[in-house]
HTML snippet that shows the backbone in 3Dmol.js (N, CA, C, O; Angstrom):
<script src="https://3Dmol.org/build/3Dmol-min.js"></script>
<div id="view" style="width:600px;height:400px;position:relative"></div>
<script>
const pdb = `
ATOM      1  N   UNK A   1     -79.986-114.294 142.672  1.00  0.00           N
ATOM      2  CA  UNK A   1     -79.112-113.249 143.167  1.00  0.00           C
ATOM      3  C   UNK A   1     -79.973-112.128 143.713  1.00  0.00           C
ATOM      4  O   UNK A   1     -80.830-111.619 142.991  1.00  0.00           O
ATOM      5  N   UNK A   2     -79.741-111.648 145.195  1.00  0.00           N
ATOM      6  CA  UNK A   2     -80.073-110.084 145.534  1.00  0.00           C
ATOM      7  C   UNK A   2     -79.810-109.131 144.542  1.00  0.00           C
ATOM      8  O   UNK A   2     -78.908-109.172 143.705  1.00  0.00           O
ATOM      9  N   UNK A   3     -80.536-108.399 144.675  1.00  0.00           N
ATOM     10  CA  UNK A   3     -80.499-107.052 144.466  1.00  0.00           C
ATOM     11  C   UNK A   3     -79.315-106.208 145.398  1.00  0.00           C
ATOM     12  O   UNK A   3     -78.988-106.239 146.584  1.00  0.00           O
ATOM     13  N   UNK A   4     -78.768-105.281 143.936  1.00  0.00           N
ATOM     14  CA  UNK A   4     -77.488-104.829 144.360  1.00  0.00           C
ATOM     15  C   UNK A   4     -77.783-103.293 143.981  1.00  0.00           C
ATOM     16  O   UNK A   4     -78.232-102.915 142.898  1.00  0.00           O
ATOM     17  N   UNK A   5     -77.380-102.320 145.294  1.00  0.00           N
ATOM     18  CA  UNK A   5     -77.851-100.772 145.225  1.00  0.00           C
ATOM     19  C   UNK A   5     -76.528-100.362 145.444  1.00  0.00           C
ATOM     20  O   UNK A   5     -76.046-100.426 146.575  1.00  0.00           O
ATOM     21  N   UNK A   6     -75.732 -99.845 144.247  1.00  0.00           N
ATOM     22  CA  UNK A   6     -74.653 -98.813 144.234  1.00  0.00           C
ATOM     23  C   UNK A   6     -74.957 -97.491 143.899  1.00  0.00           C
ATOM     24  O   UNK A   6     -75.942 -97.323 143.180  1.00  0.00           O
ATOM     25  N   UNK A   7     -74.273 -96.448 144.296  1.00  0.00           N
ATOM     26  CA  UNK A   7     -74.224 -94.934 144.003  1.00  0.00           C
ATOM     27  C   UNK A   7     -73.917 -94.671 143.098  1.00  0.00           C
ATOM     28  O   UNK A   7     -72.691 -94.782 143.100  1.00  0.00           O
ATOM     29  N   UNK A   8     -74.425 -94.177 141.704  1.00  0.00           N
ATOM     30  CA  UNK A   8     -74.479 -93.828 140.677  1.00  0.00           C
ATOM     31  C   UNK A   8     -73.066 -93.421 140.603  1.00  0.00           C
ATOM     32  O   UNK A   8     -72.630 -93.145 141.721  1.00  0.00           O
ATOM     33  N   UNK A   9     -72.295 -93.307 139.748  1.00  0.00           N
ATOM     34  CA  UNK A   9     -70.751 -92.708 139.348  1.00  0.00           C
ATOM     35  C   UNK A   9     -69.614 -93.931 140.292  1.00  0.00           C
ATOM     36  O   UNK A   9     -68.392 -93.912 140.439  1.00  0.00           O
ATOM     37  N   UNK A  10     -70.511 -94.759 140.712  1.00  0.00           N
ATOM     38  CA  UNK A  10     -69.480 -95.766 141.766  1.00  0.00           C
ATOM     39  C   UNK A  10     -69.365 -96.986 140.395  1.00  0.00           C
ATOM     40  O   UNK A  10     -70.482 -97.232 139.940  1.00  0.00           O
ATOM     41  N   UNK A  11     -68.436 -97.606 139.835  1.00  0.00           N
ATOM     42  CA  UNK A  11     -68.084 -98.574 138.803  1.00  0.00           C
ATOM     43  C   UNK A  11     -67.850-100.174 139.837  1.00  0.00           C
ATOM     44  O   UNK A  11     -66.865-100.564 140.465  1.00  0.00           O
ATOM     45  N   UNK A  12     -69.126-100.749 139.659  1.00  0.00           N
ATOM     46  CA  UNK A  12     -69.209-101.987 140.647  1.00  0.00           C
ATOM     47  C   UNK A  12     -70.098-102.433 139.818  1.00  0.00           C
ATOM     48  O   UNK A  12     -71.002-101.838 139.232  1.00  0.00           O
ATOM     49  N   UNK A  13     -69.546-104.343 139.800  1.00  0.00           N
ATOM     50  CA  UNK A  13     -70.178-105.358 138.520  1.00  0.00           C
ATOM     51  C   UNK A  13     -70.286-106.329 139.640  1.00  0.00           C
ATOM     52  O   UNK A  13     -69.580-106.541 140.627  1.00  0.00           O
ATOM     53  N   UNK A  14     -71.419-106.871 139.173  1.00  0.00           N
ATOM     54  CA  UNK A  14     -72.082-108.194 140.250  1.00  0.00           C
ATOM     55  C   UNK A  14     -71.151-109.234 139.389  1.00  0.00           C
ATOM     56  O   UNK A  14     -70.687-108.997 138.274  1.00  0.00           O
ATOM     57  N   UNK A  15     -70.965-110.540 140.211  1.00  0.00           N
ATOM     58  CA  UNK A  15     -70.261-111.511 139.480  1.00  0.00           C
ATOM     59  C   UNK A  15     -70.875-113.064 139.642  1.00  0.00           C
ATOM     60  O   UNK A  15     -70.540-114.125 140.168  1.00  0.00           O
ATOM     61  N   UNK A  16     -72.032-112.500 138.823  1.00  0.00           N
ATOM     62  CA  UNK A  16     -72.469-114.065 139.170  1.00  0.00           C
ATOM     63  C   UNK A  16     -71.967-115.348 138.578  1.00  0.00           C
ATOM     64  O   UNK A  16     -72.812-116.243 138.586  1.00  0.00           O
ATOM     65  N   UNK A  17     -70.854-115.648 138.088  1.00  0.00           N
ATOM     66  CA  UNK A  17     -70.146-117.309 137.966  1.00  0.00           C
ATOM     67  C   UNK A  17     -69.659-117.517 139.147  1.00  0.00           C
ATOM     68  O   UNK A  17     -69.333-118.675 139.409  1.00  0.00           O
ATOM     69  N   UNK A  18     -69.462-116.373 140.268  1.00  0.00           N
ATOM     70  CA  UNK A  18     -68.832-117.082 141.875  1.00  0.00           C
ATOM     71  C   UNK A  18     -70.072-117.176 142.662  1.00  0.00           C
ATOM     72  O   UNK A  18     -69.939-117.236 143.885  1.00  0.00           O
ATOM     73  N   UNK A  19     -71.376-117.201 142.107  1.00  0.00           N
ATOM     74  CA  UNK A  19     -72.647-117.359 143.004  1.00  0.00           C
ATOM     75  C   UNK A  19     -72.256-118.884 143.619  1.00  0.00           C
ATOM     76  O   UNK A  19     -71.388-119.589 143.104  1.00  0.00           O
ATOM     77  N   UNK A  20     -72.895-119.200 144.584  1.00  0.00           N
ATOM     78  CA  UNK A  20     -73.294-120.479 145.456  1.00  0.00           C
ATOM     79  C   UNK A  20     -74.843-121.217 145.068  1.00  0.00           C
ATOM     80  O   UNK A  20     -75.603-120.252 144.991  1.00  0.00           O
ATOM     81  N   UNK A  21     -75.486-122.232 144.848  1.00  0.00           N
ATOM     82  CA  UNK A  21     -76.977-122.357 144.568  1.00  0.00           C
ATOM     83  C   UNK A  21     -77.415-122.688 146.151  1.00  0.00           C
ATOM     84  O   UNK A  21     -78.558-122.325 146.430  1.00  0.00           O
ATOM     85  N   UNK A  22     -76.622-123.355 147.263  1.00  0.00           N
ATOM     86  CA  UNK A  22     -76.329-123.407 148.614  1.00  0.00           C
ATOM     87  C   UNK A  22     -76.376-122.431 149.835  1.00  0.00           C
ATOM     88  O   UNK A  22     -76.849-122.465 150.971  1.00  0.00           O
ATOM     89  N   UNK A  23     -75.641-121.516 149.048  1.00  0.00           N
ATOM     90  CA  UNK A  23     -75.354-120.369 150.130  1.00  0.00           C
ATOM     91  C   UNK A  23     -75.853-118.969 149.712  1.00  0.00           C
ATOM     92  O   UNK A  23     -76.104-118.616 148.560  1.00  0.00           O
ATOM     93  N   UNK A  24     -75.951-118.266 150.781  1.00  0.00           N
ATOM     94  CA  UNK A  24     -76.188-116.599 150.714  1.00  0.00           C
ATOM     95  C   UNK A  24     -75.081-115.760 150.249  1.00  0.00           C
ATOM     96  O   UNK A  24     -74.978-114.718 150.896  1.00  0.00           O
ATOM     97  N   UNK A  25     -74.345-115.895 149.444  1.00  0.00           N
ATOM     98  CA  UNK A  25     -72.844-114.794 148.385  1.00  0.00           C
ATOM     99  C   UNK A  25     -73.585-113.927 147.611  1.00  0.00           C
ATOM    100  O   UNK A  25     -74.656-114.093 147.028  1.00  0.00           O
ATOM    101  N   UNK A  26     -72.944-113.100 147.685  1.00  0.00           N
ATOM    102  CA  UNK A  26     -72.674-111.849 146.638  1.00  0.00           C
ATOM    103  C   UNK A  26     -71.675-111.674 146.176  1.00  0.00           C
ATOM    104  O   UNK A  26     -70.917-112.114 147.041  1.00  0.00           O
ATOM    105  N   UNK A  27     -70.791-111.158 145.002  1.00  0.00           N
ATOM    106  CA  UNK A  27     -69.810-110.713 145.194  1.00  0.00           C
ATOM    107  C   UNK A  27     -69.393-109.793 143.674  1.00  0.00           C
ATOM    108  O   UNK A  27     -69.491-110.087 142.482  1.00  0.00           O
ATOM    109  N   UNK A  28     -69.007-108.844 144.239  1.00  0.00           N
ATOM    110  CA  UNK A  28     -68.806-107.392 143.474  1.00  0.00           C
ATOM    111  C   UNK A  28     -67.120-107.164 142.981  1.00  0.00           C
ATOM    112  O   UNK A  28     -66.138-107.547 143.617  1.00  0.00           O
ATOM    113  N   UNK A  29     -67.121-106.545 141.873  1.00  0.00           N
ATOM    114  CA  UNK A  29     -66.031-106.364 141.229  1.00  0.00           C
ATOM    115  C   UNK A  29     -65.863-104.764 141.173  1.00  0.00           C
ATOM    116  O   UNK A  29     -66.446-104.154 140.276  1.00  0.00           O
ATOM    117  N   UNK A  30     -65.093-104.088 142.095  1.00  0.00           N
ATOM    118  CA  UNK A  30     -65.044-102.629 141.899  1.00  0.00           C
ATOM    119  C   UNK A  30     -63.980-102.236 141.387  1.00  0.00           C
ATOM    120  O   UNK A  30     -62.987-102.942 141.562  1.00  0.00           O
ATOM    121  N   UNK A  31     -63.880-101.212 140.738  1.00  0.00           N
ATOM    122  CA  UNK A  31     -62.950-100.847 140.126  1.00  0.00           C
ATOM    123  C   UNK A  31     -62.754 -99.159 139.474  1.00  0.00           C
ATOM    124  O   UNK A  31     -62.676 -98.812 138.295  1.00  0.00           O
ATOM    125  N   UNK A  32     -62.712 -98.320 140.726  1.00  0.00           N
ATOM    126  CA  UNK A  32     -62.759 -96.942 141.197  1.00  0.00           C
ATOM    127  C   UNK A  32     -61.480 -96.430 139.800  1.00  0.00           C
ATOM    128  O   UNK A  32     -60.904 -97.097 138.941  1.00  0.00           O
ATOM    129  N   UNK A  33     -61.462 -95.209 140.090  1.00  0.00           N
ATOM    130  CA  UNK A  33     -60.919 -94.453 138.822  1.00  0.00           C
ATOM    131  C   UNK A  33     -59.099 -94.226 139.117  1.00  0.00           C
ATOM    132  O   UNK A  33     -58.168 -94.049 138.332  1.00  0.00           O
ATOM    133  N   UNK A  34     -59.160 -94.322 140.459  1.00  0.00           N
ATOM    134  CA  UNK A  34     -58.217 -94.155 140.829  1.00  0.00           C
ATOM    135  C   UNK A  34     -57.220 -95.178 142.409  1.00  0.00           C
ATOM    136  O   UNK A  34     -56.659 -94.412 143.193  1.00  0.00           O
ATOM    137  N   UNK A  35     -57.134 -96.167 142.617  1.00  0.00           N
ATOM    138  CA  UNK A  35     -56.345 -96.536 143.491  1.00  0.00           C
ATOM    139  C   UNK A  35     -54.448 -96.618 144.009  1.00  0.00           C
ATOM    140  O   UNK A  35     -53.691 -95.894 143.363  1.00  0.00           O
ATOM    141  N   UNK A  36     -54.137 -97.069 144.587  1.00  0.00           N
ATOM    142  CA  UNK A  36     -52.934 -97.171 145.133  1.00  0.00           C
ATOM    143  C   UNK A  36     -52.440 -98.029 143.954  1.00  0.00           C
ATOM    144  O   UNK A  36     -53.249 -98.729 143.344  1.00  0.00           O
ATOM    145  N   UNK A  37     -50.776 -97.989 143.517  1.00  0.00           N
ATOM    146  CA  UNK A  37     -50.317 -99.206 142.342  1.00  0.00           C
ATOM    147  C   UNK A  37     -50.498-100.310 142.835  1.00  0.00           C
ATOM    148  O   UNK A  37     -50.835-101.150 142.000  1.00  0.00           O
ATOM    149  N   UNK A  38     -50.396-100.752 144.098  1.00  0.00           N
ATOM    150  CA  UNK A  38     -49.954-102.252 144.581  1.00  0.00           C
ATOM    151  C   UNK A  38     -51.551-102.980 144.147  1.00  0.00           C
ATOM    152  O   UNK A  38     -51.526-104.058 143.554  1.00  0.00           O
ATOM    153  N   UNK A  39     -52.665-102.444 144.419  1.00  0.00           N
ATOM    154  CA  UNK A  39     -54.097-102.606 144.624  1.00  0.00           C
ATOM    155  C   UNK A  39     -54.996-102.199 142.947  1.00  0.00           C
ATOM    156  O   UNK A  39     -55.789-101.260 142.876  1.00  0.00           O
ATOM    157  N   UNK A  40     -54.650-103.133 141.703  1.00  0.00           N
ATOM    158  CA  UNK A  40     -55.992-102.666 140.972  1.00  0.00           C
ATOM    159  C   UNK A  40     -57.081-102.263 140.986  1.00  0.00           C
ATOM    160  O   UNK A  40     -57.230-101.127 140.536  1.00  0.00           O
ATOM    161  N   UNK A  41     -58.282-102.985 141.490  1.00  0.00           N
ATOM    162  CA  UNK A  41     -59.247-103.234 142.229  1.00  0.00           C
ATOM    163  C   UNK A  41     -59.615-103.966 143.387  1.00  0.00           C
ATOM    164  O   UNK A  41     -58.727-104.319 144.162  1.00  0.00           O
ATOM    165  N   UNK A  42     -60.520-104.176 143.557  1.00  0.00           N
ATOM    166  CA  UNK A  42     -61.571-105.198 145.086  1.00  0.00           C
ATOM    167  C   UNK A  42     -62.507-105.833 144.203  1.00  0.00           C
ATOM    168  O   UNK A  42     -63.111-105.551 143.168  1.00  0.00           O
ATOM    169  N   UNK A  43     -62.394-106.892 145.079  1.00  0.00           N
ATOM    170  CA  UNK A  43     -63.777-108.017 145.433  1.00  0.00           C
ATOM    171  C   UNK A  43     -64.465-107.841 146.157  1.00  0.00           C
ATOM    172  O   UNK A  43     -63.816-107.516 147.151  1.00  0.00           O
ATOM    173  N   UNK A  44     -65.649-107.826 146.412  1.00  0.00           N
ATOM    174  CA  UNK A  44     -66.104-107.590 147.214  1.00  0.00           C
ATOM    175  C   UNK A  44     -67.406-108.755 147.620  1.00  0.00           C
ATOM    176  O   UNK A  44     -68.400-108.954 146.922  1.00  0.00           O
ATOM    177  N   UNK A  45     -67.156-109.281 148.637  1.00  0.00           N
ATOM    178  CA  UNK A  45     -67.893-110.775 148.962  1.00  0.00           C
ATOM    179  C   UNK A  45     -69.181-109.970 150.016  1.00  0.00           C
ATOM    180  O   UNK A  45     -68.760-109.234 150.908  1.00  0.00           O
ATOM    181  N   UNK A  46     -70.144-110.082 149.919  1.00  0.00           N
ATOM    182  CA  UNK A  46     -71.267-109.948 150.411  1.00  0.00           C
ATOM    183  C   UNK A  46     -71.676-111.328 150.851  1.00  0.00           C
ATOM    184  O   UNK A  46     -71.880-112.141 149.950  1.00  0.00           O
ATOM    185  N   UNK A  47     -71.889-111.877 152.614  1.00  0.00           N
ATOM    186  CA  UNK A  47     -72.119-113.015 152.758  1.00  0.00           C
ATOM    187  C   UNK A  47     -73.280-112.868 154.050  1.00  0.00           C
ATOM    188  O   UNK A  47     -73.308-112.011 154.934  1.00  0.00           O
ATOM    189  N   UNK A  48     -74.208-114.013 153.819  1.00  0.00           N
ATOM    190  CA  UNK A  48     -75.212-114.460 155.071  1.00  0.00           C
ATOM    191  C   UNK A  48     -74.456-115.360 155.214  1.00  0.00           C
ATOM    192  O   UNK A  48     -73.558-115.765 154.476  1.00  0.00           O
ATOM    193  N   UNK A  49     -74.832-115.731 156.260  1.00  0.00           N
ATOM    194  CA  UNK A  49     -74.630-117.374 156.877  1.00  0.00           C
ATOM    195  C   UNK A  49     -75.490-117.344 158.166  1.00  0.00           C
ATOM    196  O   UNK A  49     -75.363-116.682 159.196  1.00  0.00           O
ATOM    197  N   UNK A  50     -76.390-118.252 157.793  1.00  0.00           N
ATOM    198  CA  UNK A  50     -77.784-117.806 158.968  1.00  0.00           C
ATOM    199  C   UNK A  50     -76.745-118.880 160.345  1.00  0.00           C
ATOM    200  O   UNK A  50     -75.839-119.706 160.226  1.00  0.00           O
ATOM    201  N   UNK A  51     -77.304-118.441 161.260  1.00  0.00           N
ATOM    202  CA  UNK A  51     -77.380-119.355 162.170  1.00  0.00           C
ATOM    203  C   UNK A  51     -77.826-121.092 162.281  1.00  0.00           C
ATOM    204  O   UNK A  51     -78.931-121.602 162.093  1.00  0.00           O
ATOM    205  N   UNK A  52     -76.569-121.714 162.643  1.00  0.00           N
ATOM    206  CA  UNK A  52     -77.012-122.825 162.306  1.00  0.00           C
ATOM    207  C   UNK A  52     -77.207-123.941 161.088  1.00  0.00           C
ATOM    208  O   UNK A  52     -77.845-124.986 160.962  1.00  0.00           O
ATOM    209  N   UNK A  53     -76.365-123.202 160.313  1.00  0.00           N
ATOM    210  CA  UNK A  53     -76.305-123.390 159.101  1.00  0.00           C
ATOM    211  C   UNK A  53     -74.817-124.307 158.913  1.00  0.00           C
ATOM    212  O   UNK A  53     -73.949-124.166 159.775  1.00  0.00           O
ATOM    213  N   UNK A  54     -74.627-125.074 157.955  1.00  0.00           N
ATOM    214  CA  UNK A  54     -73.135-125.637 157.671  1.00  0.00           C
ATOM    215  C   UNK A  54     -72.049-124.855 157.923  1.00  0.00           C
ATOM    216  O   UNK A  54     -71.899-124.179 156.905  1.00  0.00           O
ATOM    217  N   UNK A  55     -71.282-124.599 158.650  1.00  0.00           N
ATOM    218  CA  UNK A  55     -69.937-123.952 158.431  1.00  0.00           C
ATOM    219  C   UNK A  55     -69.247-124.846 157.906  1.00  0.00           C
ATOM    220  O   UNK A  55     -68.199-124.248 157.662  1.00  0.00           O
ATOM    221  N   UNK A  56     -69.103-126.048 157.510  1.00  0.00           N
ATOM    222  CA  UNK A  56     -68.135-126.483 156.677  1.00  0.00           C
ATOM    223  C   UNK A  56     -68.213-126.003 155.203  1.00  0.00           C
ATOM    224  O   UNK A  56     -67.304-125.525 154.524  1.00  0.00           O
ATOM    225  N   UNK A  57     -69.515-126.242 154.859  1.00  0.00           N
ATOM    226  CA  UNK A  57     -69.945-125.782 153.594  1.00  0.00           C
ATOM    227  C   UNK A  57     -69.470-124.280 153.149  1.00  0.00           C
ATOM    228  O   UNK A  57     -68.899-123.953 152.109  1.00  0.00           O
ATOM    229  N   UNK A  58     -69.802-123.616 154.045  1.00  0.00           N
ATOM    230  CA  UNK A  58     -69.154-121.756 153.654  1.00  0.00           C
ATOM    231  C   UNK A  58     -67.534-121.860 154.005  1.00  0.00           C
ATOM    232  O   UNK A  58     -66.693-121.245 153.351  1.00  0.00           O
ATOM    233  N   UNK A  59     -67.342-122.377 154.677  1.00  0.00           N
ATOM    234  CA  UNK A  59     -65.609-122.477 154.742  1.00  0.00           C
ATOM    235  C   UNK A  59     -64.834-122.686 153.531  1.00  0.00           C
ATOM    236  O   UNK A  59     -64.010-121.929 153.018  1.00  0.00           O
ATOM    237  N   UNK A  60     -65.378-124.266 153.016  1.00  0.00           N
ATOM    238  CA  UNK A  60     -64.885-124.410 151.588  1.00  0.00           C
ATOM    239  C   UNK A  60     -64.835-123.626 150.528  1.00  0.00           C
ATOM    240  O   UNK A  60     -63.885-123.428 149.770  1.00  0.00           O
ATOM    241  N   UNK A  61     -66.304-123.026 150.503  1.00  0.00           N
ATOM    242  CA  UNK A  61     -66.813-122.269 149.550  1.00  0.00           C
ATOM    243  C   UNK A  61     -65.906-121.099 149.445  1.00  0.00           C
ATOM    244  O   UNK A  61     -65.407-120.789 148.363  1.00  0.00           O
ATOM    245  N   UNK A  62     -65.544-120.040 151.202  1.00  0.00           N
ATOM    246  CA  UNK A  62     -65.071-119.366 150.694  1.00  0.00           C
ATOM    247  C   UNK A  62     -63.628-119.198 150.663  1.00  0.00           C
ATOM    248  O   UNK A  62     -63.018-118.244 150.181  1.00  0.00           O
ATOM    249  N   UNK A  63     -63.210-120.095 151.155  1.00  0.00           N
ATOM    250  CA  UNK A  63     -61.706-120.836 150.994  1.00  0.00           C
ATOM    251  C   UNK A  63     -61.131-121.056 149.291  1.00  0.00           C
ATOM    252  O   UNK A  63     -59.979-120.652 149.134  1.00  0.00           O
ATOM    253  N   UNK A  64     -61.680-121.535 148.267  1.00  0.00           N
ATOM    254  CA  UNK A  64     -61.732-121.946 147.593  1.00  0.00           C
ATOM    255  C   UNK A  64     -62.200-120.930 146.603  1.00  0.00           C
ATOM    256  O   UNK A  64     -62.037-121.075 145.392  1.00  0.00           O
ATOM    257  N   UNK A  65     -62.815-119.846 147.176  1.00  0.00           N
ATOM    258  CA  UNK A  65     -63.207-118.977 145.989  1.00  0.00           C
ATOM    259  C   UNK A  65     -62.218-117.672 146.015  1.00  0.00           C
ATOM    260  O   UNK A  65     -61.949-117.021 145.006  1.00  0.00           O
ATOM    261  N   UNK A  66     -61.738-117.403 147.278  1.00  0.00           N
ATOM    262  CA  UNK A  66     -60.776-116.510 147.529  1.00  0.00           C
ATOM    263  C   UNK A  66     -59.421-117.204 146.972  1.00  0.00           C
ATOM    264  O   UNK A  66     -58.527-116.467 146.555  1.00  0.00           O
ATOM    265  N   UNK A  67     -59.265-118.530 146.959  1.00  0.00           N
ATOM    266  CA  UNK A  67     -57.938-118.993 146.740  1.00  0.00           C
ATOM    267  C   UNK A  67     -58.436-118.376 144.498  1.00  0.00           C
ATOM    268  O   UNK A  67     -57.741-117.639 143.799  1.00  0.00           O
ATOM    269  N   UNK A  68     -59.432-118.886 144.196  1.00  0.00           N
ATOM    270  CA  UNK A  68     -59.259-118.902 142.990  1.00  0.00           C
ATOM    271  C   UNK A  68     -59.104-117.159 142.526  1.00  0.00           C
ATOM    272  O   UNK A  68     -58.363-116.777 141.620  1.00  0.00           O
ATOM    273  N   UNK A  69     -59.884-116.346 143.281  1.00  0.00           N
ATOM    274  CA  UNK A  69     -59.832-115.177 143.175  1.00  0.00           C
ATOM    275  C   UNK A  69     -58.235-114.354 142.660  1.00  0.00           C
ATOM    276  O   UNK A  69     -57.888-113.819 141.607  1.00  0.00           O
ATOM    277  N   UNK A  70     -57.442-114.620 144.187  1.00  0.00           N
ATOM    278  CA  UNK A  70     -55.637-114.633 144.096  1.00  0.00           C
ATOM    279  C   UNK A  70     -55.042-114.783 143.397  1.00  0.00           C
ATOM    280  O   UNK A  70     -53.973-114.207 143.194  1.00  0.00           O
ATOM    281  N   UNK A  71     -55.659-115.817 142.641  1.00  0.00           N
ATOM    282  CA  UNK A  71     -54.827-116.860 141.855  1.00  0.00           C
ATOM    283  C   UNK A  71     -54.615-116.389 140.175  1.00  0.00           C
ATOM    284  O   UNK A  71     -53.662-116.357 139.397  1.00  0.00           O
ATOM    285  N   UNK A  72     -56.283-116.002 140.106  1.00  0.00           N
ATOM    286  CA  UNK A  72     -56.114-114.690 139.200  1.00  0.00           C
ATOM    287  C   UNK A  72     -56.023-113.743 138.425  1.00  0.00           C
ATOM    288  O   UNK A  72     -56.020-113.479 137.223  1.00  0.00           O
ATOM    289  N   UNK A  73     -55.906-113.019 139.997  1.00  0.00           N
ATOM    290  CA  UNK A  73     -55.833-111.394 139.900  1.00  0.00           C
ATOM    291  C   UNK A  73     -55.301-111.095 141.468  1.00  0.00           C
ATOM    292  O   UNK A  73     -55.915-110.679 142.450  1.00  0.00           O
ATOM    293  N   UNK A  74     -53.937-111.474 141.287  1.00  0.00           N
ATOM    294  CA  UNK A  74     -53.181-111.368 141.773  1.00  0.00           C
ATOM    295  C   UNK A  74     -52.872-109.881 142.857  1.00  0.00           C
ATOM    296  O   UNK A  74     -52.521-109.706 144.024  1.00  0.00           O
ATOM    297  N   UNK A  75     -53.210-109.083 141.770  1.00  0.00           N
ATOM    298  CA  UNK A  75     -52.833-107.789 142.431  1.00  0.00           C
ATOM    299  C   UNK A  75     -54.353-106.743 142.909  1.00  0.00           C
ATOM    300  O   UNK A  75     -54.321-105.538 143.155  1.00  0.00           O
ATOM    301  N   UNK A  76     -55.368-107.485 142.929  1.00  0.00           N
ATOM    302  CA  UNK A  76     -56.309-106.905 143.381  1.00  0.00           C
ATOM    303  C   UNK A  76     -56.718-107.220 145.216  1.00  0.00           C
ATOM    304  O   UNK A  76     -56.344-108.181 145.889  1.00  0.00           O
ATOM    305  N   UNK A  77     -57.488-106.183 145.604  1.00  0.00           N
ATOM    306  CA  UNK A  77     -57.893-106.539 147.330  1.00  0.00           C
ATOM    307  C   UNK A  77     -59.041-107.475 147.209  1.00  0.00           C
ATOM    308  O   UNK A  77     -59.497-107.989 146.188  1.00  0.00           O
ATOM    309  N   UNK A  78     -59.442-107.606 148.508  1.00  0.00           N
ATOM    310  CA  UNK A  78     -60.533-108.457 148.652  1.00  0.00           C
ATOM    311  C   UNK A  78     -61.023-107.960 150.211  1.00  0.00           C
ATOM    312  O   UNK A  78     -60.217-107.858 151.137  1.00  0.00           O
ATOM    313  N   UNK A  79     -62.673-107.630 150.361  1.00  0.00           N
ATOM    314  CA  UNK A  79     -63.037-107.305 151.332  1.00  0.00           C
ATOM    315  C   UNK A  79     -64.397-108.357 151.479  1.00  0.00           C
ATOM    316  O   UNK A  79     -65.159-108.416 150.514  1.00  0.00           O
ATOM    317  N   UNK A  80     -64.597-108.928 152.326  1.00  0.00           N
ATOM    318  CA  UNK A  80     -65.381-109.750 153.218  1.00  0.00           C
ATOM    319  C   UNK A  80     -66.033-109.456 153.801  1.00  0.00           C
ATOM    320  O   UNK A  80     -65.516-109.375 154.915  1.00  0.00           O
ATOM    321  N   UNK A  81     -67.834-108.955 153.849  1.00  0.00           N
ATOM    322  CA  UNK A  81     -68.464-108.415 154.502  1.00  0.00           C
ATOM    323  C   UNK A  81     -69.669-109.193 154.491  1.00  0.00           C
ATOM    324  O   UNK A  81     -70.071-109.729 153.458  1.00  0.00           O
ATOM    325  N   UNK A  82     -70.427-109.302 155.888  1.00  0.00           N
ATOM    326  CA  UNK A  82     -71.925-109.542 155.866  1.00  0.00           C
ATOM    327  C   UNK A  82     -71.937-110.325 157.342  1.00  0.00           C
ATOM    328  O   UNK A  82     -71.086-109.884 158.114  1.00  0.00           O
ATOM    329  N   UNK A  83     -72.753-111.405 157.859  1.00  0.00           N
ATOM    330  CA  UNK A  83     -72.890-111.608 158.585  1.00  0.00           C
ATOM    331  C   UNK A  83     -72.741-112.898 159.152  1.00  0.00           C
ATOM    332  O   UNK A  83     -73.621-113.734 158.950  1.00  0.00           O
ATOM    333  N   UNK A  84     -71.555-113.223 159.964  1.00  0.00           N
ATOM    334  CA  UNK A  84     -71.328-114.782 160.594  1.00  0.00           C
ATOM    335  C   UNK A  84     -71.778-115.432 161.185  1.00  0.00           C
ATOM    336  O   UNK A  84     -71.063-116.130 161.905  1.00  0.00           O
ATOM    337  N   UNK A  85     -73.093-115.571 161.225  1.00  0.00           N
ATOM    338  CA  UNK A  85     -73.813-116.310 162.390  1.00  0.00           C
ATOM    339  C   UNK A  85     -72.906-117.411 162.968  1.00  0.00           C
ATOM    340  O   UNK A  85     -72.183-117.964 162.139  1.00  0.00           O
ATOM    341  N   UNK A  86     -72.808-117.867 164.369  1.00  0.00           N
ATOM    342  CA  UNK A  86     -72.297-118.945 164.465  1.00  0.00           C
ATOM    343  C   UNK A  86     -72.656-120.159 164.441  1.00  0.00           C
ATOM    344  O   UNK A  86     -71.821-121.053 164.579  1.00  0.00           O
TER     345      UNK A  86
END
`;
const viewer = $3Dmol.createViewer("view");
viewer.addModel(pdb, "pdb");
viewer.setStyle({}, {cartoon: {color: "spectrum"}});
viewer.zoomTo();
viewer.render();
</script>
């Protein structure tokens, strides 16, 4: 796993049982002091995907990890960030 740099007073947990041994994931569990009711917290997916690389493989992966995510914790967001090579 990368190295993960949050802002001190920011409440964010790395989650490594959704790591990949395959792929470049991150993914963060935030959970701020205060949000909207509909929204508990975020996920937060930190992703490479170099160029040239399987897209079937990250599709599944993150098909399958977002479905389990939903599934749950139902009432939390999910944000998707990093880089898509094609």
């Amino acid at each position: 796993m990368g190295a993960i740099y949050v802002k001190s007073g920011i409440y964010c947990y790395p989650l490594p049982d959704l790591s990949h041994d395959n792929l470049e994931v991150l993914w963060l569990l935030y959970r701020p002091n205060s949000m909207p009711r509909e929204v508990t917290h975020l996920f937060i997916g930190a992703i490479y995907h170099p160029p040239k690389a399987n897209n079937f493989d990250m599709t599944e992966y993150l098909i399958s990890t977002m479905d389990q995510l939903t599934r749950s914790h139902p009432n939390a967001g999910m944000l998707l960030l990093g880089d898509f090579n094609p």
